[in-house]
C-alpha positions in Angstrom: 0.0 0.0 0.0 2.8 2.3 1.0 4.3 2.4 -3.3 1.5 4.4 -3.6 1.7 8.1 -3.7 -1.6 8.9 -2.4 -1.7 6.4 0.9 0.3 6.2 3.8 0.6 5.4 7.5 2.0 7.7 10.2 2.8 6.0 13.8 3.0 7.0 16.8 6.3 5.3 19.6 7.1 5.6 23.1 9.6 3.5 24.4 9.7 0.8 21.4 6.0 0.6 21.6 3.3 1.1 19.0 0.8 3.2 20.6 -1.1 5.4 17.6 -1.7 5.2 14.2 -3.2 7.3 11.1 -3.6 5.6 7.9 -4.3 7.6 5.0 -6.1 5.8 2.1 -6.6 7.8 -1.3 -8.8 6.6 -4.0 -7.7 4.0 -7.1 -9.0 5.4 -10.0 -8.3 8.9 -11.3 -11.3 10.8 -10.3 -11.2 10.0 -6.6 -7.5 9.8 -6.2 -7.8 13.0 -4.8 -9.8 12.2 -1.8 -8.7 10.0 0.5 -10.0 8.3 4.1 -8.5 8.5 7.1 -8.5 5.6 9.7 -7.1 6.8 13.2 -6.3 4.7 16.1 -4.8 5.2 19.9 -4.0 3.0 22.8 -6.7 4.0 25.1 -3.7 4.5 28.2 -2.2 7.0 25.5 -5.6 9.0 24.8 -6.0 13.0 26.4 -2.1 12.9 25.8 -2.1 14.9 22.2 -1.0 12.0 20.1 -3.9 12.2 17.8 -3.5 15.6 16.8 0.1 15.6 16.2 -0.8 12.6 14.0 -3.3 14.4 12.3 -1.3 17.4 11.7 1.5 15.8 10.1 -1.0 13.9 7.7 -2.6 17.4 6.7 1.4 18.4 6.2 1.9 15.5 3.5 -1.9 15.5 2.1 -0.7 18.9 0.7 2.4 17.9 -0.2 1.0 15.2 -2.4 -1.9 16.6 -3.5 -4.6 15.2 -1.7 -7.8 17.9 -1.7 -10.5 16.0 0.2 -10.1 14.2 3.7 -13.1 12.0 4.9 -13.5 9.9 8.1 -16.2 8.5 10.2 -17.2 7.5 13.8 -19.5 5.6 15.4 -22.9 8.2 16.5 -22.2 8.5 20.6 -18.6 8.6 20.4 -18.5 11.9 21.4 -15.0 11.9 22.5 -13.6 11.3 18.5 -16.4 13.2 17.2 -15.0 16.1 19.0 -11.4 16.2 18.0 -12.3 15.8 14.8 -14.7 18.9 14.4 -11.1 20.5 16.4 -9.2 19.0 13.7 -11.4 21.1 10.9 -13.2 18.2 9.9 -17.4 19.3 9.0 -20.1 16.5 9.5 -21.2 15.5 6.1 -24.2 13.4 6.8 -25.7 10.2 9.5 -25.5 6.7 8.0 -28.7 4.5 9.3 -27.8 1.0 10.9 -24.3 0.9 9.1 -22.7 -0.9 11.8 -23.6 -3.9 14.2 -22.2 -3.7 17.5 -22.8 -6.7 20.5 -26.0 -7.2 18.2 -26.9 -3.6 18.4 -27.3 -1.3 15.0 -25.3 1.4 15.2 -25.1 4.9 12.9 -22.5 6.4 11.9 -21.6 9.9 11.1 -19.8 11.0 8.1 -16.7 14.2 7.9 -14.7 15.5 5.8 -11.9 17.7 5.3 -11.2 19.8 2.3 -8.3 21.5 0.8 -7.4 23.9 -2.4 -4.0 23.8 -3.7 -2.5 26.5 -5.7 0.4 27.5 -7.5 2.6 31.1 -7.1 2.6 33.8 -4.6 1.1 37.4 -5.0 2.6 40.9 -3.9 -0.3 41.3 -1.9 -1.1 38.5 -0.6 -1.5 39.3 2.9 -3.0 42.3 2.6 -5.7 40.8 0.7 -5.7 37.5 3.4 -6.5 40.5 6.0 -10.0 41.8 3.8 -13.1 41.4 5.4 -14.2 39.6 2.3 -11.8 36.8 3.2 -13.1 36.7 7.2 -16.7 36.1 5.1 -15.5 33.7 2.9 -13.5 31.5 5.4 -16.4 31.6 8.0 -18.7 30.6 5.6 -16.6 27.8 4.5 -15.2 26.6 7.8 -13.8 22.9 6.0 -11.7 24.8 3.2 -8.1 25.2 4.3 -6.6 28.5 2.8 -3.5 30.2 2.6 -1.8 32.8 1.5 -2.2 32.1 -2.5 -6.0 31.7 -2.5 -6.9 35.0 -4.1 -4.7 33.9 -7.3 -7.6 30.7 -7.3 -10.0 32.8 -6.6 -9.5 35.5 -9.7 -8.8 33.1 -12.0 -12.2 31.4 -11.5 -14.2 34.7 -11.5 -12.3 35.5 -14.8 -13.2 32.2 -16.3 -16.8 32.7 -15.2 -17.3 36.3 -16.5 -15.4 34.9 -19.7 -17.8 32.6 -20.3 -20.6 35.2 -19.5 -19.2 37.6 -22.0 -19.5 34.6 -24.2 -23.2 34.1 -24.1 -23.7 37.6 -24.2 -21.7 37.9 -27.4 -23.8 34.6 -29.0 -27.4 36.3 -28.0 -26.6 39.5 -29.5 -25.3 38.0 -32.8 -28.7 35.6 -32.5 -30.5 39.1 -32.7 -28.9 40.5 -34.9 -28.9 37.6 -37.5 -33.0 37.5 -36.5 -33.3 41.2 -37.0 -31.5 40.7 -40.8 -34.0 37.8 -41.1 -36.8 39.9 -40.9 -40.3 38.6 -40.3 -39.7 35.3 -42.2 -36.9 34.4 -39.6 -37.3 30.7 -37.9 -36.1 29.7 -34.6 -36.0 26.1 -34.0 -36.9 25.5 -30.5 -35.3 22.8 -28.2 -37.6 19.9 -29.0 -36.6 20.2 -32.3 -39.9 22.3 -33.9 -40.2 25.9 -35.4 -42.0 29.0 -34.3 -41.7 32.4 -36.3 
């Protein structure tokens, strides 16, 4: 499992003995091998003592590194001790599973988190000026899961050009489609979408 790029396992040793453990699993096929599950795992003598979030911290560390975007997890509904460190740990609940697991013959839900991240490329000039706008303190308390840095704003224009590109684009079609109607004059047809004519 460990060849892999996208999967890995971080451990946790005191004296010689194993007493933590984080695997990280990323998907096998292209379009999920950017998301990856996380399985976490403590001795219960070793629990309170900050070993899961060091674990977790160094797997958010290489999840960047390799390119990893989403982080899901799950935990047993009642386990509010987990549940907990993982909302700390930035994880959001996703949704409640129904009778997913069976426990000393008792059904038992499960509840769903996840993690994500956006990776970007280059740093701007003023990148923490604009890090400091009120539009970012909006933005990041809307969208509590998304981990940011200092680059975002470079993702963030480039996808508000591309959509008011492609605005501009059907703005340009619809007013060449009036125009070529007006030149038409009243004996213009316009097929509609199930394939007729109206004039």
């Amino acid at each position: 499992m460990l060849s892999e790029p996208n999967k890995m396992i971080f451990v946790a040793e005191t004296e010689n003995k194993l007493v933590g453990f984080l695997a990280v699993i990323g998907g096998d096929v292209k379009r999920n091998r950017h998301s990856a599950n996380v399985v976490l795992g403590v001795l219960e003598d070793y629990q309170g003592q900050g070993i899961a979030t060091k674990l977790f911290n160094k797997a958010f560390e290489w999840a960047k590194e390799v390119g990893i975007l989403r982080l899901g997890l799950t935990v047993m509904k009642g386990n509010d001790k987990a549940f907990n460190l993982y909302r700390k740990m930035g994880f959001v609940l996703e949704g409640e599973r129904v009778q997913s697991l069976r426990v000393n013959g008792e059904f038992v839900n499960e509840y769903y988190l996840y993690k994500l991240y956006i990776m970007l490329i280059g740093a701007g000039p003023n990148a923490s000026t604009f890090w400091a706008s009120p539009f970012f303190a909006v933005l990041h308390a809307s969208y509590p899961s998304i981990c940011f840095d200092d680059n975002f704003r470079i993702f963030l224009f480039i996808r508000f050009f591309r959509r008011d590109e492609r605005a501009n684009d059907r703005t340009d079609k619809a007013e060449r489609n009036r125009d070529d109607a007006r030149v038409g004059g009243d004996d213009f047809v316009i097929a509609d979408k199930r394939g007729g004519a109206k004039a």
